[in-house]
C-alpha positions as CSV (number, residue, x, y, z in Angstrom):
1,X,86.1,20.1,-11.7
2,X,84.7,23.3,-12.3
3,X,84.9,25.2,-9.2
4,X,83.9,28.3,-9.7
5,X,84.3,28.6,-13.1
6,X,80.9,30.0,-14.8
7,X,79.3,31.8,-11.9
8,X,82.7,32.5,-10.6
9,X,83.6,35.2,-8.1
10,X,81.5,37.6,-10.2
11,X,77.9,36.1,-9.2
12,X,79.4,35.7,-5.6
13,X,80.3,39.4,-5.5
14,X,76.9,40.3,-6.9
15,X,74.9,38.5,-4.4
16,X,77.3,40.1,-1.4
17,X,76.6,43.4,-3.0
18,X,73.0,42.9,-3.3
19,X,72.8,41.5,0.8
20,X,74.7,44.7,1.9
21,X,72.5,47.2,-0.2
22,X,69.4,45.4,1.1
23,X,70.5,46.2,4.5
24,X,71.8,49.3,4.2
25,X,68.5,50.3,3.2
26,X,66.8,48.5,6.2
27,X,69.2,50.1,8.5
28,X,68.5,53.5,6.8
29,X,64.6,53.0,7.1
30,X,65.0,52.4,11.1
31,X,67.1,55.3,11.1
32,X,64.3,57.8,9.5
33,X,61.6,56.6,11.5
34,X,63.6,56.9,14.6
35,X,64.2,60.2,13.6
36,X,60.2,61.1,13.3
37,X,59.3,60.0,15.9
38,X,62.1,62.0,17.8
39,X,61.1,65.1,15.9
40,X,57.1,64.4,16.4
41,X,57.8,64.0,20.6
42,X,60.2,66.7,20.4
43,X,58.0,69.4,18.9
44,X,54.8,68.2,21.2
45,X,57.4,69.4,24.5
46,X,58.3,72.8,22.4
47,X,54.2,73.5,22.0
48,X,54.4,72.9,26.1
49,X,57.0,75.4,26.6
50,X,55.7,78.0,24.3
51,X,52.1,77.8,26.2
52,X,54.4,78.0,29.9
53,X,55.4,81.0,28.6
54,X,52.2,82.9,27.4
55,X,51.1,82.2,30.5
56,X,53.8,83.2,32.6
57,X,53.9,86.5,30.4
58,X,50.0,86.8,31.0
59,X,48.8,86.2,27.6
60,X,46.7,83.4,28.1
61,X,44.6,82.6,31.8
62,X,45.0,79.6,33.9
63,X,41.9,77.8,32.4
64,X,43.0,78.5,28.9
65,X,46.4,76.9,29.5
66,X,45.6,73.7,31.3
67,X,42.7,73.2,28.7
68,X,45.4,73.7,25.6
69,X,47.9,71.8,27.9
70,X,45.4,68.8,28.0
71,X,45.1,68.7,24.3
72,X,48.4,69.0,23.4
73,X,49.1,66.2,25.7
74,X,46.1,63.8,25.1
C-alpha cells in the first residue's frame, strides 16, 4: 500500500549516490598507489642510467659504479 511512498525514490537515489562515491574513491585510491609505485621503480632505473653515464664519461671508476649500482639496486 505504500510503495515507495516515505523513503521514496529520494532515499534510493541517495544510497546509489553514496555506493558510486564510495567506489569512485576506492578506484581512485588503487589508481594513486599504482601510480607510486610506477614513479618509485621508475626513478630507481633513471638513478641506473645516470651512474652508466658517469662512468662511460669517466667520472666515476669501475669499483665506484658497481658499488653504487649494488645499493641502488639492493
Amino acid at each position: 500500500m505504500w510503495g515507495y511512498g516515505m523513503m521514496g525514490y529520494g532515499m534510493m537515489g541517495a544510497m546509489f549516490l553514496w555506493w558510486v562515491i564510495l567506489l569512485g574513491g576506492v578506484i581512485l585510491v588503487g589508481y594513486g598507489a599504482v601510480q607510486m609505485l610506477r614513479n618509485k621503480k621508475g626513478s630507481g632505473n633513471q638513478a641506473l642510467e645516470q651512474l652508466k653515464m658517469r662512468l662511460a664519461m669517466g667520472e666515476i671508476s669501475q669499483d665506484e659504479y658497481l658499488e653504487r649500482k649494488h645499493l641502488l639496486q639492493g
